[in-house]
N, CA, C and O atoms as a GROMACS GRO file, in nm:
protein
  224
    1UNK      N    1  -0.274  -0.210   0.909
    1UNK     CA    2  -0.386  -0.118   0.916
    1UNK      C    3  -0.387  -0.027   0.794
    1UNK      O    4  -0.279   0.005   0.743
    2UNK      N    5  -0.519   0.024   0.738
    2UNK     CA    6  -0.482   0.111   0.639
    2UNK      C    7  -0.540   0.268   0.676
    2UNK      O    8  -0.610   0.290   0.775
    3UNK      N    9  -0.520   0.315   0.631
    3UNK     CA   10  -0.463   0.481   0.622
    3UNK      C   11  -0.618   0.536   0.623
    3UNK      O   12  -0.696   0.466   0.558
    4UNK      N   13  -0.680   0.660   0.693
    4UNK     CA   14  -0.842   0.670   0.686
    4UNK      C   15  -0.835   0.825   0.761
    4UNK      O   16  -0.769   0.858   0.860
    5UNK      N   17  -0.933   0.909   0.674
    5UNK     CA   18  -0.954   1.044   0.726
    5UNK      C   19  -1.035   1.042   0.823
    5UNK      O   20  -1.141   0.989   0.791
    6UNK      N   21  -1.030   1.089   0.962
    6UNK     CA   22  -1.161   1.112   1.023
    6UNK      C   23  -1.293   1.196   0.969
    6UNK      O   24  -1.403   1.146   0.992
    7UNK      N   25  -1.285   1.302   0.910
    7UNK     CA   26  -1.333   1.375   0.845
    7UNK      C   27  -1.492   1.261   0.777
    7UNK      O   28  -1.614   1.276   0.788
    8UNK      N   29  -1.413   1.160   0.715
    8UNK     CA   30  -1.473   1.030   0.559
    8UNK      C   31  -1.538   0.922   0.678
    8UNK      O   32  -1.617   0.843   0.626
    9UNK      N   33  -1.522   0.903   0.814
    9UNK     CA   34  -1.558   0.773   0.885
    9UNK      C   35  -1.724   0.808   0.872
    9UNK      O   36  -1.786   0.899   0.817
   10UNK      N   37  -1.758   0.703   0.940
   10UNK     CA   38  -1.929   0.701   0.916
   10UNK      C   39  -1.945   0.667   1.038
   10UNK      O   40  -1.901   0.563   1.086
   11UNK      N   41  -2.025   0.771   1.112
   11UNK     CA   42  -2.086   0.741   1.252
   11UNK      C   43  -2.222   0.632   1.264
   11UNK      O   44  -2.309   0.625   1.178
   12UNK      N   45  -2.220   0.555   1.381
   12UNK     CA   46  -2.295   0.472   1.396
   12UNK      C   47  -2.345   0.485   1.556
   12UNK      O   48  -2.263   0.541   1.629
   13UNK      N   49  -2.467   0.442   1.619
   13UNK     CA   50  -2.532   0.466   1.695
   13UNK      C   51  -2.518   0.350   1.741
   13UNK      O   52  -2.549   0.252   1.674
   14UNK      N   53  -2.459   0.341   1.885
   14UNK     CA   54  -2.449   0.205   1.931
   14UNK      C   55  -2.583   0.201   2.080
   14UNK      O   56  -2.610   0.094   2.134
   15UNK      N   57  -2.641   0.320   2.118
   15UNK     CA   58  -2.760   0.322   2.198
   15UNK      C   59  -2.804   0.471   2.181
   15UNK      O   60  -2.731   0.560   2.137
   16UNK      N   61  -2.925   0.485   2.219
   16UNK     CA   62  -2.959   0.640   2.217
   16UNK      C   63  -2.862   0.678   2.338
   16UNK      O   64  -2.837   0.631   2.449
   17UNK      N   65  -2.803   0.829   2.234
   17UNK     CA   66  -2.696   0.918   2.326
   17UNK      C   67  -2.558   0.862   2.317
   17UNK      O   68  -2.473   0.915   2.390
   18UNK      N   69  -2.528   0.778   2.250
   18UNK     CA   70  -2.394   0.729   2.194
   18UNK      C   71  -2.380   0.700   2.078
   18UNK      O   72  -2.465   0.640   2.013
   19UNK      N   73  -2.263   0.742   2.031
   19UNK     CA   74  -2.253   0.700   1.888
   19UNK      C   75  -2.062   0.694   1.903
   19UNK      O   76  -1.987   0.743   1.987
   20UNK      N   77  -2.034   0.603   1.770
   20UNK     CA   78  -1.894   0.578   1.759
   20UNK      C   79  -1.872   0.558   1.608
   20UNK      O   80  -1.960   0.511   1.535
   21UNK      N   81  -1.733   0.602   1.558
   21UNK     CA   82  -1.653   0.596   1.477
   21UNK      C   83  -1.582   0.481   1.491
   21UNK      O   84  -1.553   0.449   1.606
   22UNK      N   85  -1.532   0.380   1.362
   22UNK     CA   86  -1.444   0.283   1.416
   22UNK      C   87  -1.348   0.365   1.313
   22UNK      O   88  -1.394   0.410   1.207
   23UNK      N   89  -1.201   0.383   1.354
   23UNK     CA   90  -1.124   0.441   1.294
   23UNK      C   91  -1.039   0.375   1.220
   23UNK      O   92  -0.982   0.422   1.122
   24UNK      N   93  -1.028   0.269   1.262
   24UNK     CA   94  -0.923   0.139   1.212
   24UNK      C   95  -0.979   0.032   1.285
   24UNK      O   96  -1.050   0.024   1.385
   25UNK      N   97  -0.917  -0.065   1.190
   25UNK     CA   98  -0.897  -0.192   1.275
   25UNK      C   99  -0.798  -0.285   1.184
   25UNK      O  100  -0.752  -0.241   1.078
   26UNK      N  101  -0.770  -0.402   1.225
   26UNK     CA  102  -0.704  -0.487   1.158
   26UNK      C  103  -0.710  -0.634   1.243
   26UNK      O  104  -0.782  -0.653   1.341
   27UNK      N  105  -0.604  -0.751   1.176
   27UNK     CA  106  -0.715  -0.867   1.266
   27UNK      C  107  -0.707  -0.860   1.428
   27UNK      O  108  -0.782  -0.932   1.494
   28UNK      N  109  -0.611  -0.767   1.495
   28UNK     CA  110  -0.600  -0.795   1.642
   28UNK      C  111  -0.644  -0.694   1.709
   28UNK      O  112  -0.649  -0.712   1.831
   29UNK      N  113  -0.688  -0.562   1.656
   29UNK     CA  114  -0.658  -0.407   1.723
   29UNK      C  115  -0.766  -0.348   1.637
   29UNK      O  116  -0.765  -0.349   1.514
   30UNK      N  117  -0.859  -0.296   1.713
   30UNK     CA  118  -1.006  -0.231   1.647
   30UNK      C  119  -0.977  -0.088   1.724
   30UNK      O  120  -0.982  -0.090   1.847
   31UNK      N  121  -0.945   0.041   1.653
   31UNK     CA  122  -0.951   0.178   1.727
   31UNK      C  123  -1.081   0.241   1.713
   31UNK      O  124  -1.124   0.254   1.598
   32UNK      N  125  -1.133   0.271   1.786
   32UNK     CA  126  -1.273   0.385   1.798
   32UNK      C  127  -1.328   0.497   1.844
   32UNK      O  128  -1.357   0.500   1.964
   33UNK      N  129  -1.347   0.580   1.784
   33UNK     CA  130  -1.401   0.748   1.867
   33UNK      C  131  -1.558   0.771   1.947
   33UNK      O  132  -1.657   0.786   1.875
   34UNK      N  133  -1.570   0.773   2.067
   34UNK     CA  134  -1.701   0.705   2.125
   34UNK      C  135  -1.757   0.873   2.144
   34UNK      O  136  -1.686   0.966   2.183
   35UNK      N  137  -1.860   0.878   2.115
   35UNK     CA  138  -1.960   1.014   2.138
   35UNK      C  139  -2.053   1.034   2.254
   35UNK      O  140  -2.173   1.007   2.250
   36UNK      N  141  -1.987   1.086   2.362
   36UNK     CA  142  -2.144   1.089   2.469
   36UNK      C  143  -2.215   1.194   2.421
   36UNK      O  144  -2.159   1.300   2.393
   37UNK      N  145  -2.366   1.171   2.405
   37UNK     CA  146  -2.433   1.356   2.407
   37UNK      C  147  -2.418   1.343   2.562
   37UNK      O  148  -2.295   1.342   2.568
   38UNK      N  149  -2.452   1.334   2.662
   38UNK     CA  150  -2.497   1.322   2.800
   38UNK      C  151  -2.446   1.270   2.859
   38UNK      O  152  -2.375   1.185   2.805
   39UNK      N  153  -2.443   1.280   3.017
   39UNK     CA  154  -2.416   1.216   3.079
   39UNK      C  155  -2.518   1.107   3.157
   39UNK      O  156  -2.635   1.136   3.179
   40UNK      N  157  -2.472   1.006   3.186
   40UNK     CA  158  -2.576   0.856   3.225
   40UNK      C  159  -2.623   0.816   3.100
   40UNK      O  160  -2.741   0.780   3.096
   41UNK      N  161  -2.556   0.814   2.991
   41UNK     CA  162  -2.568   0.737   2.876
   41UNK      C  163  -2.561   0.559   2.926
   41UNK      O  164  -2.472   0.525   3.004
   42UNK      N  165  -2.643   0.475   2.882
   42UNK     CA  166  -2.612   0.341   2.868
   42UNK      C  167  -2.575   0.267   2.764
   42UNK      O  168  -2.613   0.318   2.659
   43UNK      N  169  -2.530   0.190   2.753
   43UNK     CA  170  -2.554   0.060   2.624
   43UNK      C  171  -2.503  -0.086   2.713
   43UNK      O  172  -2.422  -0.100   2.805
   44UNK      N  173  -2.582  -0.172   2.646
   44UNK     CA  174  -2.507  -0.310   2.689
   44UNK      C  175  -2.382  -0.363   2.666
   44UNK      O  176  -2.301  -0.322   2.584
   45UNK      N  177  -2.365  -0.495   2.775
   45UNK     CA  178  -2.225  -0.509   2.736
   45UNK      C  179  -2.182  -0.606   2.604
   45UNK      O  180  -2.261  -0.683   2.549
   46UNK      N  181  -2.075  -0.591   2.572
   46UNK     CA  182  -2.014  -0.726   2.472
   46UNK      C  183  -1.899  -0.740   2.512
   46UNK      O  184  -1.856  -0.700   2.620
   47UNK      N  185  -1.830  -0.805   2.415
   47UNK     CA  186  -1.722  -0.852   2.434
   47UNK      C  187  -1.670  -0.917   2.275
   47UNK      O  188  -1.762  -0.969   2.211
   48UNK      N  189  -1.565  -0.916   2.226
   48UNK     CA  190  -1.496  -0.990   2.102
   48UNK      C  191  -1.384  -0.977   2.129
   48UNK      O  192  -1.337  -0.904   2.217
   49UNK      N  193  -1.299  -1.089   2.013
   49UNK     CA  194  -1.174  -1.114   2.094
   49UNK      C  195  -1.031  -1.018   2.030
   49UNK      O  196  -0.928  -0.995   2.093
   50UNK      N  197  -1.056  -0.985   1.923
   50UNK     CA  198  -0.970  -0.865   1.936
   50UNK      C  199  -0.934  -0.775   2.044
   50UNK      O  200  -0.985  -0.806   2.152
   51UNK      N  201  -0.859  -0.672   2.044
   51UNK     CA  202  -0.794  -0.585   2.159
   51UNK      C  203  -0.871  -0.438   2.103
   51UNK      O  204  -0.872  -0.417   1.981
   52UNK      N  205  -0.925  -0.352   2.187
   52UNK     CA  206  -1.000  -0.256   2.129
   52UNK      C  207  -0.940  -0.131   2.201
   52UNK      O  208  -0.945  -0.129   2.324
   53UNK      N  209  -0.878  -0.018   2.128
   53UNK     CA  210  -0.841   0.113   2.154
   53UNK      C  211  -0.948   0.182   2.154
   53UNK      O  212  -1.024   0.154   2.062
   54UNK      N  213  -0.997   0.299   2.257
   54UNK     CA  214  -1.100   0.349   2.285
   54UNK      C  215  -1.093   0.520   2.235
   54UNK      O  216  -1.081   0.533   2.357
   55UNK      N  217  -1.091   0.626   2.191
   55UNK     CA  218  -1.121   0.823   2.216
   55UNK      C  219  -1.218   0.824   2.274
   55UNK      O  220  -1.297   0.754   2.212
   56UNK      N  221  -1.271   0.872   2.379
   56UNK     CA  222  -1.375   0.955   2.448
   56UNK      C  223  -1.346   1.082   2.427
   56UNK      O  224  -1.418   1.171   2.474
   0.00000   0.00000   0.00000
């Protein structure tokens, strides 16, 4: 994995009222900082085959 300021990440909007940081990743392990504004936020589901670390 390489080395990354939170401060420098670039937020992305994965549905209205969520947004996420990916903080790292590498080929097996994707880490991410997830943003609710609200509560009863949605987004759809996925799935990939890496292993994914979550921050709420």
């Amino acid at each position: 994995m390489k080395f990354s300021f939170n401060k420098n990440l670039e937020i992305t909007q994965i549905a209205e009222g969520l947004n996420r940081k990916i903080v790292n990743y590498c080929d097996n392990l994707m880490v991410c900082e997830v943003h609710f504004e609200r509560e009863g936020v949605k987004a759809a589901m996925y799935s990939h085959l890496h292993e994914q670390c979550t921050y709420v």
